[in-house]
NULO-583819 format. One record per residue (C-alpha): residue number from 1; residue in three letters; chain; y, x, z. Coordinates in steps of 0.02 Angstrom, whole numbers, plus 50000, padded with zeros to 5 digits. Example, Ala and Ser with C-alpha at 12.3 -4.5 7.8 and 13.67 -1.06 7.14 Angstrom:
BEGIN
{1, 'ALA', 'A', {49775, 50615, 50390}}
{2, 'SER', 'A', {49947, 50684, 50357}}
//
This chain:
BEGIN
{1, 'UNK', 'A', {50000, 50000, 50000}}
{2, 'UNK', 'A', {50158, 50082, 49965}}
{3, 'UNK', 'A', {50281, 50094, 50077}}
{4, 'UNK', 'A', {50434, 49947, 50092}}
{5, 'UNK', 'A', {50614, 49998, 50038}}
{6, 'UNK', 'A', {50721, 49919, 50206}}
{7, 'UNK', 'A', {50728, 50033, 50351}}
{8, 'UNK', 'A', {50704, 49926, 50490}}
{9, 'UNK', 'A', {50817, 49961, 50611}}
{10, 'UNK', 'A', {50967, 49862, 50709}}
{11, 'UNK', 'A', {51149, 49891, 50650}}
{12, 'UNK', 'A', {51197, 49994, 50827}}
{13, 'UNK', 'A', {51084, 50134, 50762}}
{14, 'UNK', 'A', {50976, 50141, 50898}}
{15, 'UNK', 'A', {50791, 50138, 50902}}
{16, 'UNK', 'A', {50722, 49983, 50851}}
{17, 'UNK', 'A', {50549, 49920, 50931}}
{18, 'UNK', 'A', {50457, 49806, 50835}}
{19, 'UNK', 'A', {50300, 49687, 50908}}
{20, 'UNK', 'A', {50162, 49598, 50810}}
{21, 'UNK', 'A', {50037, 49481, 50844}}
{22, 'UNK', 'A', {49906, 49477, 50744}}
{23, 'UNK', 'A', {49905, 49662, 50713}}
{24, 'UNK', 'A', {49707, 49673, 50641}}
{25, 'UNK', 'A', {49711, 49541, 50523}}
{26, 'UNK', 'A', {49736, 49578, 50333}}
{27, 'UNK', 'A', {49953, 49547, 50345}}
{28, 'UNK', 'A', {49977, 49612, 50522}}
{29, 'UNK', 'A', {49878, 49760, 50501}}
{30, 'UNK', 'A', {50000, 49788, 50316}}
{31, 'UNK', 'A', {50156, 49753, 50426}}
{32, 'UNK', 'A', {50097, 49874, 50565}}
{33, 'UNK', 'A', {50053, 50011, 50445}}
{34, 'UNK', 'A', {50226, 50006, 50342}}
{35, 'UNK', 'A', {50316, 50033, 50496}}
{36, 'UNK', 'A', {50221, 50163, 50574}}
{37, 'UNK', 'A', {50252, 50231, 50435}}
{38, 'UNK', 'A', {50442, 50212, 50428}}
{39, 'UNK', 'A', {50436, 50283, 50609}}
{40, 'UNK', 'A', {50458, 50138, 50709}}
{41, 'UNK', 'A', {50371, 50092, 50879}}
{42, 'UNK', 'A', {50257, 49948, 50839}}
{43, 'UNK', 'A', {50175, 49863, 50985}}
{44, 'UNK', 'A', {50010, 49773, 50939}}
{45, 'UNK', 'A', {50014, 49637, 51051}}
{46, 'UNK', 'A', {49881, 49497, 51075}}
{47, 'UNK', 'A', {49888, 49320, 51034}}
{48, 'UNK', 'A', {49832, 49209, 51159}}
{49, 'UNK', 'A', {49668, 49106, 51115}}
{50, 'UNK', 'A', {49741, 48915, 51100}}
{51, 'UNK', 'A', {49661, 48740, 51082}}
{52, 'UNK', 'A', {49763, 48576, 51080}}
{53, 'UNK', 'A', {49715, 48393, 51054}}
{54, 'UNK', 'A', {49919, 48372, 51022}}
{55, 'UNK', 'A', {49932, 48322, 50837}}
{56, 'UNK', 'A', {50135, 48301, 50844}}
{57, 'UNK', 'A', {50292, 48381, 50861}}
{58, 'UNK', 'A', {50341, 48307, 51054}}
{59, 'UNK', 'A', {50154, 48347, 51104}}
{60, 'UNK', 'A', {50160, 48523, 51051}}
{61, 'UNK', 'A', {50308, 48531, 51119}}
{62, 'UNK', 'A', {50256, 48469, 51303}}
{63, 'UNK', 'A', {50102, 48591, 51307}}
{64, 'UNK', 'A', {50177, 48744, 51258}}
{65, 'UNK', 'A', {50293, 48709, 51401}}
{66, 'UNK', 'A', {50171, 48714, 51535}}
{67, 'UNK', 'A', {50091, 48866, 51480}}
{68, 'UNK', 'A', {50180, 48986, 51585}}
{69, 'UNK', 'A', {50043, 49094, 51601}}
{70, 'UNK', 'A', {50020, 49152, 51435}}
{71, 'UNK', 'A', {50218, 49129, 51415}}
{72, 'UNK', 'A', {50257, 49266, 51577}}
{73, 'UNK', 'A', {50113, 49382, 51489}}
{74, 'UNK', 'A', {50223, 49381, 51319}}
{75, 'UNK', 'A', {50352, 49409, 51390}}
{76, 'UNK', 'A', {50320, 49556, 51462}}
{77, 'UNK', 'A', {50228, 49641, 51313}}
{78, 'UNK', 'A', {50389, 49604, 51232}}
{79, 'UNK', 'A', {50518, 49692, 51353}}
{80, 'UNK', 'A', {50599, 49795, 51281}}
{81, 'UNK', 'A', {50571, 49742, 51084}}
{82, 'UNK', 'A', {50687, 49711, 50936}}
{83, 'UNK', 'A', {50597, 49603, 50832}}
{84, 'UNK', 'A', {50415, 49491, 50841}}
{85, 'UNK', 'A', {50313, 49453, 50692}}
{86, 'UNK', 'A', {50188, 49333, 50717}}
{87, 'UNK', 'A', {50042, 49360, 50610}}
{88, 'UNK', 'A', {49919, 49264, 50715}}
{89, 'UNK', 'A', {49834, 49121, 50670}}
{90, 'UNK', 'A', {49688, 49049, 50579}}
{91, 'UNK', 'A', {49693, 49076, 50388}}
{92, 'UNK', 'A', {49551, 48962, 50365}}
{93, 'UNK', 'A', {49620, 48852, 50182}}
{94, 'UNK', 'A', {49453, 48746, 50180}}
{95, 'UNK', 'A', {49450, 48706, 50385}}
{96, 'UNK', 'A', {49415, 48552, 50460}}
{97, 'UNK', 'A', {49548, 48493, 50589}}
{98, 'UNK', 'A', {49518, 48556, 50763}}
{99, 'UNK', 'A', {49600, 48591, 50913}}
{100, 'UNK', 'A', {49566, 48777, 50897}}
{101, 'UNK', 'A', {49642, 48757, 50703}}
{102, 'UNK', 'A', {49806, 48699, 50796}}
{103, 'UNK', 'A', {49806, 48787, 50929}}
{104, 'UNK', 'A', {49822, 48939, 50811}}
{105, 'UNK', 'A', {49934, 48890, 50690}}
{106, 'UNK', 'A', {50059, 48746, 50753}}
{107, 'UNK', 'A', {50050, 48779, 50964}}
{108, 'UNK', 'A', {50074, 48957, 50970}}
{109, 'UNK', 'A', {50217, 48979, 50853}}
{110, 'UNK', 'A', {50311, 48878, 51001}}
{111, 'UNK', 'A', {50241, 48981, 51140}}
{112, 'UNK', 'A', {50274, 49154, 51055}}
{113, 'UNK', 'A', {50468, 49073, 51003}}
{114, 'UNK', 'A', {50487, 49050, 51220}}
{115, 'UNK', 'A', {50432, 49224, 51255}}
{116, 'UNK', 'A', {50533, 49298, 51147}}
{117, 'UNK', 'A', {50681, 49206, 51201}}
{118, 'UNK', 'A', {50638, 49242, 51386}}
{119, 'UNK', 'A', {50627, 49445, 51336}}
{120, 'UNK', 'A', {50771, 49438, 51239}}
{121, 'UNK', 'A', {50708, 49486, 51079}}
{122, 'UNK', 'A', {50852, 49485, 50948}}
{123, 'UNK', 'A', {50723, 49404, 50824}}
{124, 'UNK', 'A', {50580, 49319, 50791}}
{125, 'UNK', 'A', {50488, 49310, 50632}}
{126, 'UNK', 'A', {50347, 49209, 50610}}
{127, 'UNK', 'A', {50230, 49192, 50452}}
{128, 'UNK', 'A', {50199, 49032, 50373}}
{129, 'UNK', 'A', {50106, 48974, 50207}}
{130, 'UNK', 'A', {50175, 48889, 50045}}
{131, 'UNK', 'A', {50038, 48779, 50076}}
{132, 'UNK', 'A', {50154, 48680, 50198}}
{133, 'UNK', 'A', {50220, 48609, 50039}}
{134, 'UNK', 'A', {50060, 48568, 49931}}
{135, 'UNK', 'A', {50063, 48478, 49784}}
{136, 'UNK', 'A', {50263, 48473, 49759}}
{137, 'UNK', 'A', {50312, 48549, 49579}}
{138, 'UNK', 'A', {50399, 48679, 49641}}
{139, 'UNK', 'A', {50422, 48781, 49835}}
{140, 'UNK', 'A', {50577, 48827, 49907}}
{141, 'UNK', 'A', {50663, 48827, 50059}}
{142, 'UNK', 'A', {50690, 48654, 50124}}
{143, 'UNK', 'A', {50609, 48564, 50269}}
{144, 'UNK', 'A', {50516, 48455, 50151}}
{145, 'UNK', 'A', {50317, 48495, 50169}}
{146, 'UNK', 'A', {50189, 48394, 50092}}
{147, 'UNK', 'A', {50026, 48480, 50177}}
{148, 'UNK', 'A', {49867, 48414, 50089}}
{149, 'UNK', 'A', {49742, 48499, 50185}}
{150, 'UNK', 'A', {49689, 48509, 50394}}
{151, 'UNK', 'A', {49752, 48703, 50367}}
{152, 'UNK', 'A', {49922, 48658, 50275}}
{153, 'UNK', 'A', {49946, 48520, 50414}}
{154, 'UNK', 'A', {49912, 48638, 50574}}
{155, 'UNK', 'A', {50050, 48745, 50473}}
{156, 'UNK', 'A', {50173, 48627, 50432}}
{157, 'UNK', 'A', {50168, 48573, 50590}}
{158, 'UNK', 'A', {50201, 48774, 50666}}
{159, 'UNK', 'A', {50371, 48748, 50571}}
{160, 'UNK', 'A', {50415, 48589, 50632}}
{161, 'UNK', 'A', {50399, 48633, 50810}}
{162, 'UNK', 'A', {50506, 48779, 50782}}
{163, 'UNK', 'A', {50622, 48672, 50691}}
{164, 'UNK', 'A', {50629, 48544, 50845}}
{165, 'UNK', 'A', {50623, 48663, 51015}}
{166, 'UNK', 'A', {50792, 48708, 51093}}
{167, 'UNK', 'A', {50785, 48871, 51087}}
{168, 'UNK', 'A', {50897, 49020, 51165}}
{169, 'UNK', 'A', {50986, 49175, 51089}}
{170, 'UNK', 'A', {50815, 49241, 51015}}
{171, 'UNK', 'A', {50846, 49199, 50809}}
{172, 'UNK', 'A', {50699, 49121, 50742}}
{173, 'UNK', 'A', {50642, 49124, 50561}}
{174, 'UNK', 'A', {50493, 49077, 50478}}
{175, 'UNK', 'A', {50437, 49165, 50320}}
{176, 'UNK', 'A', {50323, 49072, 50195}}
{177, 'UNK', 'A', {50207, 49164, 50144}}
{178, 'UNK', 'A', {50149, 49129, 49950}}
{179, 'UNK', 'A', {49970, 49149, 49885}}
{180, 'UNK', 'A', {49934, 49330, 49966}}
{181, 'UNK', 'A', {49829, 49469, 49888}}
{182, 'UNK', 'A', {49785, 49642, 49915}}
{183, 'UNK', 'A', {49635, 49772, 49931}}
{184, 'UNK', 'A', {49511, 49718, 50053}}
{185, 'UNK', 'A', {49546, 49541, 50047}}
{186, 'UNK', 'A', {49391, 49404, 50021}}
{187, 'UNK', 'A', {49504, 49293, 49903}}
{188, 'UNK', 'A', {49554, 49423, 49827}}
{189, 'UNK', 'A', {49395, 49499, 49789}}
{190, 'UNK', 'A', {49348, 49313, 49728}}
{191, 'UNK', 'A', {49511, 49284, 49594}}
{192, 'UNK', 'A', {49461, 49452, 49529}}
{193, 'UNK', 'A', {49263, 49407, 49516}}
{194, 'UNK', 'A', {49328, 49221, 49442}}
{195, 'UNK', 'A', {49454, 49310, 49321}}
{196, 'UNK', 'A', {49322, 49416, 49228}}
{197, 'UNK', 'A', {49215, 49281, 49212}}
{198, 'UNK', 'A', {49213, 49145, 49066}}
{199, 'UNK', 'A', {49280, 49030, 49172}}
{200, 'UNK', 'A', {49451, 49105, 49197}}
{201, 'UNK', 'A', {49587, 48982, 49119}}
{202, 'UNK', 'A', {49737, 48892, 49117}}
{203, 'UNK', 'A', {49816, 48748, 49056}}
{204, 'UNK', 'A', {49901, 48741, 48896}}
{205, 'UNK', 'A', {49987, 48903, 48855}}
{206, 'UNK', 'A', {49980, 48967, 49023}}
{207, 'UNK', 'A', {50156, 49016, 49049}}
{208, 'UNK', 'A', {50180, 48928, 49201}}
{209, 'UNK', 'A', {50253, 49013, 49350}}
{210, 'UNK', 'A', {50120, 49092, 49478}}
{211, 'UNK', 'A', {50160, 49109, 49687}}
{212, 'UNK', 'A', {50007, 49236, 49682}}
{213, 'UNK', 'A', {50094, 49378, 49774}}
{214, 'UNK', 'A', {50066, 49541, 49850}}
{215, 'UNK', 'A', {50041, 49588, 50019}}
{216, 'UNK', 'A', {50155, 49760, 49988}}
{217, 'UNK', 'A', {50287, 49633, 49929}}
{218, 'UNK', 'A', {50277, 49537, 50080}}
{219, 'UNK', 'A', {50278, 49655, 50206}}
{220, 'UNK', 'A', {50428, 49695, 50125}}
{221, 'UNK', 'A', {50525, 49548, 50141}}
{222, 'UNK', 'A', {50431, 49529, 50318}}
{223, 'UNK', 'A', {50530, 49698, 50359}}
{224, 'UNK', 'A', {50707, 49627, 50263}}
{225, 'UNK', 'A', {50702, 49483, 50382}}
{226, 'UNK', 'A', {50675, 49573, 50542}}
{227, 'UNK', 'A', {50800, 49708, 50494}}
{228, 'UNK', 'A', {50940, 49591, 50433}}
{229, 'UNK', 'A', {51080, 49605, 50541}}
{230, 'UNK', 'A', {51170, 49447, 50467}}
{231, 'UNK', 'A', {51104, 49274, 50507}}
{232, 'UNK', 'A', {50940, 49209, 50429}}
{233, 'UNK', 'A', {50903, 49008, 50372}}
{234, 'UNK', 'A', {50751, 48946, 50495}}
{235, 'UNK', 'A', {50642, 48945, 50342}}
{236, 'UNK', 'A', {50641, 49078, 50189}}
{237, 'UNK', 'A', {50530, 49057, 50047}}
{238, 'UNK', 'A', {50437, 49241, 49999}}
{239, 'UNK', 'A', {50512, 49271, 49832}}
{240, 'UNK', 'A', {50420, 49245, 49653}}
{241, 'UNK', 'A', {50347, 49398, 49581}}
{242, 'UNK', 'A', {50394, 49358, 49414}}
{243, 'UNK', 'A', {50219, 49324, 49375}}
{244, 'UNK', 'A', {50132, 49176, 49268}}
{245, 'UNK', 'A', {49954, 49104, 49291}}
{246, 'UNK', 'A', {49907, 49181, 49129}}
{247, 'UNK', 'A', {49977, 49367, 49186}}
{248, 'UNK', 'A', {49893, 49353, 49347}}
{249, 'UNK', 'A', {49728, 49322, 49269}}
{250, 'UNK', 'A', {49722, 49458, 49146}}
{251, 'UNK', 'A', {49789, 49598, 49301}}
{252, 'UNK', 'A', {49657, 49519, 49415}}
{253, 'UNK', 'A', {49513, 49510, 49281}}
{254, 'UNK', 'A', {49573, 49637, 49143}}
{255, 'UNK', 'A', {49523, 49507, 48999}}
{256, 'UNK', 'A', {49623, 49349, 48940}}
{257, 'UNK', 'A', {49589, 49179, 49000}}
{258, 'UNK', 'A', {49539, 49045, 48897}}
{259, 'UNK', 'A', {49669, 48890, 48874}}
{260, 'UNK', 'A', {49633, 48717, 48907}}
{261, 'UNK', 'A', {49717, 48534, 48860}}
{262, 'UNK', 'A', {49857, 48503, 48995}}
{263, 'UNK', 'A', {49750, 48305, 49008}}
{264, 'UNK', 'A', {49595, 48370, 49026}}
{265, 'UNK', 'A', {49637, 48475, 49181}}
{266, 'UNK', 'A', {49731, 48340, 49274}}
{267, 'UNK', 'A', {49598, 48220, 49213}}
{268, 'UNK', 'A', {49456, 48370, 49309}}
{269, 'UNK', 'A', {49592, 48379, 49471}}
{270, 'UNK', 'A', {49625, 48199, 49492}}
{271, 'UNK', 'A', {49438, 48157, 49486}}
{272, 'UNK', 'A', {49407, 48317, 49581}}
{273, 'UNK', 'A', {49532, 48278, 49756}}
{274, 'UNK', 'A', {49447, 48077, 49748}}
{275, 'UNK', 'A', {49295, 48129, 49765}}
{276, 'UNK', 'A', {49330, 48251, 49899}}
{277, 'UNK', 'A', {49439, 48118, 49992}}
{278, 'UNK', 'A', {49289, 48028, 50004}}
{279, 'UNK', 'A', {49195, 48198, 50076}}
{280, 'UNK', 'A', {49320, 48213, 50223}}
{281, 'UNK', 'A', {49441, 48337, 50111}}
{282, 'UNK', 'A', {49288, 48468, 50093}}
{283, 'UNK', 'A', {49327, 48518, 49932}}
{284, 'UNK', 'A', {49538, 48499, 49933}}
{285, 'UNK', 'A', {49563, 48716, 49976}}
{286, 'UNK', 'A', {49428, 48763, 49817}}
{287, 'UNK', 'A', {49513, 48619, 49708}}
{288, 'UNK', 'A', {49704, 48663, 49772}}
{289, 'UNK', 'A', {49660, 48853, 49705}}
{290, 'UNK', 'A', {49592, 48802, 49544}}
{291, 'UNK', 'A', {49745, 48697, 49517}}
{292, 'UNK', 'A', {49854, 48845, 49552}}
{293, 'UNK', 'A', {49744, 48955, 49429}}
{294, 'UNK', 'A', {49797, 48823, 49269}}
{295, 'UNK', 'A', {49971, 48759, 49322}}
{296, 'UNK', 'A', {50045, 48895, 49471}}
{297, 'UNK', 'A', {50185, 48811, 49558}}
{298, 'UNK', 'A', {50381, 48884, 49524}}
{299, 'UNK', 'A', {50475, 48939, 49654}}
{300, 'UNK', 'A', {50675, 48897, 49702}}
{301, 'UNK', 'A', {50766, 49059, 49729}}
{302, 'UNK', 'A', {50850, 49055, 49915}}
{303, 'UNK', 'A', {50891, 49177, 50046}}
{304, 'UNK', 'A', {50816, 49312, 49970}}
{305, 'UNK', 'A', {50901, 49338, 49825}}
{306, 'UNK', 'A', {51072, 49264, 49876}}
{307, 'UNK', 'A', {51068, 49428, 49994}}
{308, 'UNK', 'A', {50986, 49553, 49893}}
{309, 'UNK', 'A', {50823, 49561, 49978}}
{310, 'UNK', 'A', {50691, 49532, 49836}}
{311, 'UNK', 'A', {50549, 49656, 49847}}
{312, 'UNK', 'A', {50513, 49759, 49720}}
{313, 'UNK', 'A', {50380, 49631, 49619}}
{314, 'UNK', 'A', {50210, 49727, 49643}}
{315, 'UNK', 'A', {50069, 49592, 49609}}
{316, 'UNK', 'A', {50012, 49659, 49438}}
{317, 'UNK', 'A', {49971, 49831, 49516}}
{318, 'UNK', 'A', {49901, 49757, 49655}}
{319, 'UNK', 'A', {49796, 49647, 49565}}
{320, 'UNK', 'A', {49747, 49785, 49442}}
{321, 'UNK', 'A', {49683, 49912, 49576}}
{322, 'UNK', 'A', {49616, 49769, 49675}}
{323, 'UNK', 'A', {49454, 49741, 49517}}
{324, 'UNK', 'A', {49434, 49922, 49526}}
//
């Protein structure tokens, strides 16, 4: 992974200390890497194991309030620290609802927000998914989310109780995360397995506008967030990587993908989410990827490129050295 341009550190020039949670899995372990590598103290701190039968904003809300506990423990592995990056949660697409699903991904966004209020941590940045916004013709930044899945609904609903908590001086911003690869990855390994076979393809001419991303690219932005001395919006979009469904299937697969009728692939999707409706949404996180395979999704430009902090686009080359 190469390393990201921003050098995270706080406009007064002095030291910065960074924390993430998360710090194994495929992003946090990226993040922790690019700035250990840029010199700056990371803290690998760990997320507390969460279950909640809440399913709404005011529920949420009440629990993480009572979970002092786990609250004082935060924040006191975050004395001290600049900036938090939450990379915890379950990245399960196909999951069935559960407590443990939302007590990763919507309850401890909330708790993590309080600790790092009661440390005084200048900011918090915590990573969300595109997903929040399913089947919409295009992402951007807005509070508008349309989840389609039990995995875009426990992460939708990690924004939303951001959104709604009264928080302190601690500035909060979520960052949502597009369609993430890199080396090592399972889906990647998959899209690159799928893209060399006959059955990569898109619909019609296949220019349509990809989210596939990169993870260099995102710790990137990740960094550009934490760093920025300015204010942030509560939710930034990670930015498009100038890549189309076509392009990403011929970096991923080295070959081109075969095009198919526009109808016949929203005849194959619509027929495709009824009958997994039917199967308790089993089959919405393999259908919702081969939707974004024919017809991508564009992306609104927002924060990031109003401010000059689009990553260097790196997908391609990710993609590339990812099938070999």
């Amino acid at each position: 992974m190469s390393t990201p341009s921003p050098e995270p550190v706080p406009s007064s020039g002095t030291p910065s200390v960074w924390a993430v949670l998360g710090g194994t899995g495929f992003i946090g372990s990226a993040v922790r890497s690019a700035l250990a590598a840029r010199g700056v103290e990371v803290r690998a701190v760990s997320a507390p194991r969460l279950r909640t039968d809440a399913s709404d904003v005011a529920g949420l809300l009440a629990e993480a309030a009572v979970l002092d506990t786990e609250r004082r423990r935060l924040a006191d592995a975050f004395a001290g620290v600049d900036v938090v990056v939450n990379a915890a949660g379950l990245a399960t697409p196909g999951a069935a609802d559960s407590p443990e699903l939302r007590g990763a991904n919507s309850l401890l966004p909330a708790l993590v927000a309080d600790a790092a209020d009661a440390a005084g941590v200048r900011r918090f940045v915590h990573l969300s998914s595109a997903a929040v916004q399913g089947h919409r013709p295009f992402l951007d930044e807005s509070p508008h989310v349309e989840p389609f899945s039990a995995y875009s609904r426990s992460k939708a609903l990690g924004e939303q109780v951001l959104s709604a908590r009264h928080g302190g001086s601690c500035s909060v911003a979520t960052v949502r995360a597009t369609s993430v690869q890199g080396p090592g990855r399972a889906t990647t390994a998959k899209l690159s397995r799928l893209a060399a076979s006959p059955l990569a393809s898109v619909a019609g001419p296949g220019t349509a506008p990809s989210p596939v991303s990169s993870v260099d690219s995102l710790v990137d932005f990740v960094l550009r967030v934490g760093s920025h001395t300015g204010p942030v919006p509560a939710v930034v979009l990670q930015p498009w990587e100038q890549a189309s469904v076509s392009s990403v299937l011929e970096a991923a697969g080295g070959r081109r993908p075969a095009h198919l009728p526009v109808w016949a692939c929203r005849l194959a999707l619509r027929s495709g989410y009824a009958v997994s409706s039917l199967a308790g949404e089993r089959l919405h996180g393999a259908l919702r990827r081969v939707e974004m395979m024919w017809f991508g999704q564009r992306q609104e430009p927002g924060w990031a490129e109003a401010t000059g902090n689009v990553p260097e686009p790196r997908v391609r080359e990710v993609l590339a050295a990812s099938r070999n």
